[in-house]
C-alpha positions in Angstrom: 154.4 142.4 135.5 154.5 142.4 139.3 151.4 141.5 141.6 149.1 144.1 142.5 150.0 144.1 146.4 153.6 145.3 144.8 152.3 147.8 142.4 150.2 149.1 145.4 151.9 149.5 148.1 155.6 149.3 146.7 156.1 146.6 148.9 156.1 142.5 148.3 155.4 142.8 152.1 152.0 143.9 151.8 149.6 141.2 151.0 146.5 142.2 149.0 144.7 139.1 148.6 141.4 140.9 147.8 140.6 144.4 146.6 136.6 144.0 148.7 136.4 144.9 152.0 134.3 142.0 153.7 131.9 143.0 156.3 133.8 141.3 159.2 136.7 143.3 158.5 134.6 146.5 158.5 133.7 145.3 162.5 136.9 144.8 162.9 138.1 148.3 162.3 135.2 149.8 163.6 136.5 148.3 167.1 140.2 149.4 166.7 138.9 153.4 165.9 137.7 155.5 169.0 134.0 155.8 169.6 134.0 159.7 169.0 135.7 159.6 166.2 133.1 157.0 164.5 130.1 159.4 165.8 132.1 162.4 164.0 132.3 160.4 160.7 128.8 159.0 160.7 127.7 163.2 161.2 129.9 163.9 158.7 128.5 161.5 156.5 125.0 162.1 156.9 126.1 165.7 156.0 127.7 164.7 153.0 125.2 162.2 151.8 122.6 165.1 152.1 124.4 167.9 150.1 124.7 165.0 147.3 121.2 164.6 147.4 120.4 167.5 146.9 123.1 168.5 144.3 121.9 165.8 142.3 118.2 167.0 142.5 119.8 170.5 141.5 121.4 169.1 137.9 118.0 169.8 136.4 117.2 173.5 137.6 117.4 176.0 134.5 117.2 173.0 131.6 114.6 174.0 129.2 113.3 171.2 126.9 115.8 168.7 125.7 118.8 170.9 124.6 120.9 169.1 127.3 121.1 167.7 131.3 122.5 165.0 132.9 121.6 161.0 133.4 122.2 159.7 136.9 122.5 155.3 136.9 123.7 153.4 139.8 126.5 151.4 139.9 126.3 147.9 141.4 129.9 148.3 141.7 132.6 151.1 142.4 136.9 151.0 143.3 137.8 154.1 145.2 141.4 155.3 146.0 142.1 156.8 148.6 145.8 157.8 149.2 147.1 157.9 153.1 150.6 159.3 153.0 151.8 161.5 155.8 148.1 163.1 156.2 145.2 161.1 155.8 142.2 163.1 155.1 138.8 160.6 156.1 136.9 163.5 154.7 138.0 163.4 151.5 137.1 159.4 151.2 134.0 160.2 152.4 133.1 162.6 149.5 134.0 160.4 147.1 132.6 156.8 148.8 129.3 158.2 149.8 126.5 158.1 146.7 123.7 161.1 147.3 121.3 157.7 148.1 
């Protein structure tokens, strides 16, 4: 079976020696990005992390009794994909990276 920076990326190029992004790499792409679009992000986030809030205050509206619901645990722990190809959408990663908090 090949690595899994081939079965990844396609490539033997790409080397994936990690799948955690360590905080000094998050710096470093913070300073590569343009300041605006960070500030758009962060908002969007905030939005985000808001309407997950709330949507998971809203699972419980209209359950009578105990004839069904829905359990909400954290995870310590969580691996995300997030495709690029020709159009990356950061919104989309951000709806499925943000927990409601």
């Amino acid at each position: 079976m090949p690595p899994f920076r081939t079965i990844l990326s396609g490539s033997t190029a790409f080397k994936l020696t990690s799948f955690e992004v360590k905080p000094e790499q998050i710096q470093a792409a913070y300073r590569q990005v343009d300041q605006e679009l960070v500030e758009a992000l962060k908002l969007a986030a905030g939005r985000i992390r808001r309407f997950h809030q709330e949507q998971k205050e809203a699972v419980w509206k209209g359950v009578q009794g105990d004839e069904y619901g829905q359990i909400v645990l954290p995870l310590s722990r969580v691996g995300l994909y997030a495709p690029g190809g020709l159009a990356p959408y950061p919104s989309s990663l951000l709806m499925i990276a943000i927990p409601p908090g």
